[in-house]
ZADRENMAR-512691 format. One record per atom (N, C-alpha, C, CB): x, y, z; atom name; residue number from 1. Coordinates in steps of 0.05 Angstrom, whole numbers. Each point is the difference from the previous one (the first is absolute). Glycine has a CB too. Layout:
<pavos>
+--------+--------+--------+------+-----+
!      u !      v !      w ! site ! pos !
+--------+--------+--------+------+-----+
!      X !      Y !      Z !   CA ! NUM !
...
+--------+--------+--------+------+-----+
</pavos>
This chain:
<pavos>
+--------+--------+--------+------+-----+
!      u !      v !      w ! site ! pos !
+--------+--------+--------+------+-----+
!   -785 !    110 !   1132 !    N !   1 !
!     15 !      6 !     24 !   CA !   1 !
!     27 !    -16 !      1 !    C !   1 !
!    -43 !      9 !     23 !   CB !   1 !
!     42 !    -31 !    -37 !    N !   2 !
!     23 !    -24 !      2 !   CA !   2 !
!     31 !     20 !    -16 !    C !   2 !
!    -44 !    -57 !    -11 !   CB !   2 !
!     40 !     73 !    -14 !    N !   3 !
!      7 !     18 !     -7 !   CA !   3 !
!     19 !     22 !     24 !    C !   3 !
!    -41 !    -16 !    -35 !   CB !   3 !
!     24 !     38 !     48 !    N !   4 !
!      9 !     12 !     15 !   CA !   4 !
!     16 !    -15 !     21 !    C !   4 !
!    -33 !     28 !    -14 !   CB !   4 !
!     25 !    -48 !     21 !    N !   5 !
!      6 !     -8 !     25 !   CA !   5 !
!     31 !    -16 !    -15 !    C !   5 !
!    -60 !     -5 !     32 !   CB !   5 !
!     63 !      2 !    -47 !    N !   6 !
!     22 !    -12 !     -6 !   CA !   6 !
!     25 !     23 !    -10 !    C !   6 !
!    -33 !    -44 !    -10 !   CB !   6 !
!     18 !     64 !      1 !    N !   7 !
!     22 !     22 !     -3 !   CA !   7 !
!      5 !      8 !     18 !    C !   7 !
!     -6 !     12 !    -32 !   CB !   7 !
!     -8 !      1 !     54 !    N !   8 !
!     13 !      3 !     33 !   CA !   8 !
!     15 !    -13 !      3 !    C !   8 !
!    -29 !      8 !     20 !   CB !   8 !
!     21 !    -31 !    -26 !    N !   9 !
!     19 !    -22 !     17 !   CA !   9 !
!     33 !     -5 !    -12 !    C !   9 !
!    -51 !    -27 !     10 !   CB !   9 !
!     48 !     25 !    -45 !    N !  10 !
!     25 !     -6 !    -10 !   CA !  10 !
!     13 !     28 !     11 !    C !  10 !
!    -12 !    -34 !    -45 !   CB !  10 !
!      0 !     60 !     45 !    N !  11 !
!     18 !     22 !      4 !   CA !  11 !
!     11 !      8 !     21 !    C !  11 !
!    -21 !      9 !    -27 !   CB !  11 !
!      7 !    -11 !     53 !    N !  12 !
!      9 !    -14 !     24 !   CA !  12 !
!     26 !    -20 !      3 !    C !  12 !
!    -49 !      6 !      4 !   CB !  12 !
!     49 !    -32 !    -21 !    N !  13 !
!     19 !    -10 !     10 !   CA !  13 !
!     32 !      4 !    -20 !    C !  13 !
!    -43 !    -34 !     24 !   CB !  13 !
!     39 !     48 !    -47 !    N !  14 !
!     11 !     16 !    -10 !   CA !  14 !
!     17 !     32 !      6 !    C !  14 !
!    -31 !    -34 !    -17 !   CB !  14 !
!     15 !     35 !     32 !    N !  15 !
!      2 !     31 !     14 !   CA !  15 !
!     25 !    -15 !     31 !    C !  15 !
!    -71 !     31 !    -16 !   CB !  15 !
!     60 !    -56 !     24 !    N !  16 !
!     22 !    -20 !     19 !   CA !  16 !
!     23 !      0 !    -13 !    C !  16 !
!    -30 !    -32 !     18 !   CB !  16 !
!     32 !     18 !    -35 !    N !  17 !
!     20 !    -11 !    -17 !   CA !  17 !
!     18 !     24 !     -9 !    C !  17 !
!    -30 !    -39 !    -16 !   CB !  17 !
!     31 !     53 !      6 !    N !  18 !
!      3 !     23 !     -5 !   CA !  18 !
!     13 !     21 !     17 !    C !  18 !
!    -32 !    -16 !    -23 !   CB !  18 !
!     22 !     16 !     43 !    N !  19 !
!     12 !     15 !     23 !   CA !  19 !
!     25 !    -14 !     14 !    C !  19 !
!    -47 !     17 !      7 !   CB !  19 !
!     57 !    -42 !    -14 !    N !  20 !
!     23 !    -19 !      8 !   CA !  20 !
!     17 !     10 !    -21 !    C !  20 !
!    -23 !    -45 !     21 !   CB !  20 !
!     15 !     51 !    -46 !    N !  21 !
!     24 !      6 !    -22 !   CA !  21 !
!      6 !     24 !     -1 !    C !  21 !
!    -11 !    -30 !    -27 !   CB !  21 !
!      5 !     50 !     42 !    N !  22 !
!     -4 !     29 !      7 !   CA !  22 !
!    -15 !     10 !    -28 !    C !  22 !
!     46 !      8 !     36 !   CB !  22 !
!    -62 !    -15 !    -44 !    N !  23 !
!    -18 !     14 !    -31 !   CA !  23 !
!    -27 !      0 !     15 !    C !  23 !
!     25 !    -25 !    -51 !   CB !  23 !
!    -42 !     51 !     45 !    N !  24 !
!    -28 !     -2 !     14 !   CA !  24 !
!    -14 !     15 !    -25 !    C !  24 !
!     10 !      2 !     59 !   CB !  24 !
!    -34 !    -23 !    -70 !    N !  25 !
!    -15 !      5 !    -11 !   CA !  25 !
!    -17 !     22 !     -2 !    C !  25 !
!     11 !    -35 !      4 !   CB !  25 !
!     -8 !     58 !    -32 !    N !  26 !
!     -4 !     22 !      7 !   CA !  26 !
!    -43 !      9 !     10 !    C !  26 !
!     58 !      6 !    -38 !   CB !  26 !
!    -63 !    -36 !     32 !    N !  27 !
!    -27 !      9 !     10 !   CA !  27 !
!     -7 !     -2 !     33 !    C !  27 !
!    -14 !    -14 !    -49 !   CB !  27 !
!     44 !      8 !     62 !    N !  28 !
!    -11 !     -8 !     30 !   CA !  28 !
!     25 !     14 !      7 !    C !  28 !
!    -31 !    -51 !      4 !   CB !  28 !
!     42 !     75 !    -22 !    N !  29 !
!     23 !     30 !     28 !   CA !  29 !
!    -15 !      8 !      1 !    C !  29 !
!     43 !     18 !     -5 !   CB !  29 !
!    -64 !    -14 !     13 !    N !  30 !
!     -4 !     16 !     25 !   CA !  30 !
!    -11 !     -8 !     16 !    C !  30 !
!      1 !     27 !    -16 !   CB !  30 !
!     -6 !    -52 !     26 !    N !  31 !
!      4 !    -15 !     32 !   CA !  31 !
!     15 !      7 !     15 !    C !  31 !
!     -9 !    -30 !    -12 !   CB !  31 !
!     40 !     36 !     -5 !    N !  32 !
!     24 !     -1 !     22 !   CA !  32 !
!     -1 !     39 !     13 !    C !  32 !
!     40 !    -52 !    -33 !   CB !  32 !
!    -55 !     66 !     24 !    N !  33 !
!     -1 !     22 !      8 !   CA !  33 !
!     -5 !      4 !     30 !    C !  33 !
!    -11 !      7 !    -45 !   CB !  33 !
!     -7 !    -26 !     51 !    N !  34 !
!      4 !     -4 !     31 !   CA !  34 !
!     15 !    -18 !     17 !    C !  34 !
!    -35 !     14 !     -9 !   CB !  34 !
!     55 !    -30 !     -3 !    N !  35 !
!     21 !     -9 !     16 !   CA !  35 !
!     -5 !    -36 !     -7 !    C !  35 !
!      1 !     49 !     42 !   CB !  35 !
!     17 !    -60 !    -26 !    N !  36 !
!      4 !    -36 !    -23 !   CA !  36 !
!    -22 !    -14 !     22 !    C !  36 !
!     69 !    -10 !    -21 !   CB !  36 !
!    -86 !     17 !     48 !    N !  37 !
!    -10 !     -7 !     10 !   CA !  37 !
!    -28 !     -5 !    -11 !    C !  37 !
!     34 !     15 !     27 !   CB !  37 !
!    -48 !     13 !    -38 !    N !  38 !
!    -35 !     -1 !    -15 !   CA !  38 !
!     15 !    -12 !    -29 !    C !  38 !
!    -39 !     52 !     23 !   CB !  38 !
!     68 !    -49 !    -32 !    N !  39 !
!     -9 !     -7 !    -26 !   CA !  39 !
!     -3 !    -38 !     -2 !    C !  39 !
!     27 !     53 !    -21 !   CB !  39 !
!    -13 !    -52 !     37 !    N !  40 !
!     -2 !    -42 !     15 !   CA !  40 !
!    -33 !     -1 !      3 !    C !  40 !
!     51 !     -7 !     44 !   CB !  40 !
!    -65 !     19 !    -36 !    N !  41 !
!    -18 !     -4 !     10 !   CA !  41 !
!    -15 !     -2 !    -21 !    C !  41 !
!      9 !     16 !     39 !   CB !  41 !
!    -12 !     13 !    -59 !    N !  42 !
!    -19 !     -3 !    -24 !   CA !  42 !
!     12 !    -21 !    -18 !    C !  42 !
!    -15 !     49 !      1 !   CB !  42 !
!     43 !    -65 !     -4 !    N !  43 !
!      6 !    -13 !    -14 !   CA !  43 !
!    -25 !    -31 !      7 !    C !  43 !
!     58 !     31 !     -5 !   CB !  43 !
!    -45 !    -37 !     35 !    N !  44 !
!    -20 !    -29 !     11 !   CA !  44 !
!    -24 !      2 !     -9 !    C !  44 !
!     19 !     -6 !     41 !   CB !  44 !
!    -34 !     38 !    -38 !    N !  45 !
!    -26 !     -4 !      0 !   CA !  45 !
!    -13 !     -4 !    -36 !    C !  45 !
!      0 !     31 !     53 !   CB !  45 !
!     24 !    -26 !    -63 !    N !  46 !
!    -11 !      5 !    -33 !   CA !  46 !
!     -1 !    -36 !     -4 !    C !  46 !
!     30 !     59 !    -23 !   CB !  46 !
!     -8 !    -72 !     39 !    N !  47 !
!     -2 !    -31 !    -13 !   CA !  47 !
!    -22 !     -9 !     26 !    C !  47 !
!     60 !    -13 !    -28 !   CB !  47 !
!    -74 !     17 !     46 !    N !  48 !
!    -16 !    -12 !      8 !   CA !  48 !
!    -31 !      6 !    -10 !    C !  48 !
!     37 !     -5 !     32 !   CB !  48 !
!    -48 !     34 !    -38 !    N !  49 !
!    -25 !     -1 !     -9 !   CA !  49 !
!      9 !     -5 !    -27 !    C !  49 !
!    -28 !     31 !     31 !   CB !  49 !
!     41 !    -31 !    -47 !    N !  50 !
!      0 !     -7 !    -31 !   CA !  50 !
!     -7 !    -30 !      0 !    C !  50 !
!     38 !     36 !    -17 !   CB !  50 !
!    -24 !    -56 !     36 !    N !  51 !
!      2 !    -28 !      6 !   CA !  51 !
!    -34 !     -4 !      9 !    C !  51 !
!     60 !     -3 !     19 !   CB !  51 !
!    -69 !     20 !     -7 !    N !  52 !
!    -22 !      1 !     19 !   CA !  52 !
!    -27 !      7 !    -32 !    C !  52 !
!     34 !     26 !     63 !   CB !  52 !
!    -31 !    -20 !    -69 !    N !  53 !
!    -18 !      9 !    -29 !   CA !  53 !
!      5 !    -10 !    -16 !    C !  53 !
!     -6 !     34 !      4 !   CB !  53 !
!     33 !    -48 !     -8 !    N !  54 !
!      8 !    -27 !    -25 !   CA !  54 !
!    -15 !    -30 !      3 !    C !  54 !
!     51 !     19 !      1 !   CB !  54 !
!    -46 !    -23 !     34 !    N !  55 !
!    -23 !    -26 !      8 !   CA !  55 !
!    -22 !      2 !      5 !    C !  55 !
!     26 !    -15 !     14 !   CB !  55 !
!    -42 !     38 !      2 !    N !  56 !
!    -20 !      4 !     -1 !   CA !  56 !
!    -21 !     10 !    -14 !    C !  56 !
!     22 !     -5 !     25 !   CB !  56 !
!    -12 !     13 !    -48 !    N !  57 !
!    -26 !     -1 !    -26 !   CA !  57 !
!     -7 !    -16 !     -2 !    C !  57 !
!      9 !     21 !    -24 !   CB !  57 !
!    -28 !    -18 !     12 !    N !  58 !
!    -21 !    -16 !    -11 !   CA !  58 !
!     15 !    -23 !    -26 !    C !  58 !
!    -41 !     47 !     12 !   CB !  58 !
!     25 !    -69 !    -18 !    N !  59 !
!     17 !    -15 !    -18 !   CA !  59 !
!    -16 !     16 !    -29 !    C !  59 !
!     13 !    -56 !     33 !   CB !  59 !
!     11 !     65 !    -57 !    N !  60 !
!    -20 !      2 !    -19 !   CA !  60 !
!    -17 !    -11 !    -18 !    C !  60 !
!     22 !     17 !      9 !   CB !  60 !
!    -38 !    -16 !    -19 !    N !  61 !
!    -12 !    -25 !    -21 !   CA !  61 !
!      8 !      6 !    -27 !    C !  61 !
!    -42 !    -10 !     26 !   CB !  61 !
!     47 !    -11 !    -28 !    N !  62 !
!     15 !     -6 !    -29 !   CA !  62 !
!    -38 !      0 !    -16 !    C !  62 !
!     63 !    -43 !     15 !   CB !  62 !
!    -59 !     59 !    -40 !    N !  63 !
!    -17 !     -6 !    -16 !   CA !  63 !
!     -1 !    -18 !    -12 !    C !  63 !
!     -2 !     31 !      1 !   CB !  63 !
!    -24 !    -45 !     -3 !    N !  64 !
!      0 !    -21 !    -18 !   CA !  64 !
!    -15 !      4 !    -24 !    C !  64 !
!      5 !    -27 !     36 !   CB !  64 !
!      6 !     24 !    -57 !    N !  65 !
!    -12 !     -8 !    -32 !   CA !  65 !
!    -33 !    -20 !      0 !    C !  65 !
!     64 !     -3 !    -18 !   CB !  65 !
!    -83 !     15 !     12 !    N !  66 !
!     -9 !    -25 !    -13 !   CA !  66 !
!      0 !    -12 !    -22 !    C !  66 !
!    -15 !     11 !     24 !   CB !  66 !
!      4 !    -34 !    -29 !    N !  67 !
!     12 !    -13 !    -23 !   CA !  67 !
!    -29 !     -8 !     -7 !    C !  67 !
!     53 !    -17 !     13 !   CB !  67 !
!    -63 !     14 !    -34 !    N !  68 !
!    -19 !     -9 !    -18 !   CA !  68 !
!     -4 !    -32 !     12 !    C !  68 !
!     15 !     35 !    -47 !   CB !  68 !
!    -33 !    -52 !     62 !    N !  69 !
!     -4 !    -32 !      1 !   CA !  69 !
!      5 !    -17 !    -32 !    C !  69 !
!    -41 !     12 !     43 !   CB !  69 !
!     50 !    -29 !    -35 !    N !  70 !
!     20 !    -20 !    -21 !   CA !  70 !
!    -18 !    -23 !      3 !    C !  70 !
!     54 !     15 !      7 !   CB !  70 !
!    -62 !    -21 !    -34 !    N !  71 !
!    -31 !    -17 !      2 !   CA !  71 !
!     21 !    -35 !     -7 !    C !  71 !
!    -55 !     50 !    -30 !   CB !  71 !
!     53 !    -57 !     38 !    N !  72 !
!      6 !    -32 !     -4 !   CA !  72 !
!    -21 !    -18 !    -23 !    C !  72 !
!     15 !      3 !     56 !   CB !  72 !
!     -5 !    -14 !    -79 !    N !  73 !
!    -22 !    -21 !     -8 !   CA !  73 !
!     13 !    -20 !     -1 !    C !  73 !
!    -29 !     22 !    -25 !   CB !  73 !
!      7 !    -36 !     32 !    N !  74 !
!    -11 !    -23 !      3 !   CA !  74 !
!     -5 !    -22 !    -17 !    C !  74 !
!    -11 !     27 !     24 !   CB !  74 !
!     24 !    -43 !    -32 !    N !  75 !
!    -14 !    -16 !    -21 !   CA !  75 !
!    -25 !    -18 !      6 !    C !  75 !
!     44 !      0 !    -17 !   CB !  75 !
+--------+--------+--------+------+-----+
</pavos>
C-alpha cells in the first residue's frame, strides 16, 4: 500500500506543481473537463489519501535470512 499511496501522492503534488507552469500532466486532463474548481479538489484529495495510505500501512517486514549457528571452541 506504501507503493500506491505514494504514487497518488507524488502525482498529486506534481499535478500542483505543474499547473503553476501551465503544463498538465497528461494522466490528470481530464480533471479540468469540469472546471479548475473539482480539478483543485481531485488534485488535494490525490495528495491526502495517497499521504493517508503512505502512513497508514502497515510496517513491512523485512525478511530475514537464516544463518546456520556458529559453534565456538573452546580450548
Amino acid at each position: 500500500m506504501k507503493k500506491i499511496g505514494s504514487f497518488m501522492a507524488v502525482i498529486g503534488i506534481l499535478a500542483v506543481v505543474m499547473n503553476y507552469l501551465d503544463r498538465v500532466p497528461t494522466l490528470l486532463m481530464w480533471i479540468y473537463n469540469w472546471g479548475d474548481t473539482v480539478a483543485w479538489a481531485i488534485k488535494i484529495g490525490l495528495i491526502v489519501v495517497g499521504g493517508a495510505l503512505y502512513f497508514l500501512s502497515p510496517k513491512e517486514e523485512e525478511e530475514m535470512q537464516e544463518t546456520a549457528p556458529t559453534e565456538s571452541k573452546e580450548e
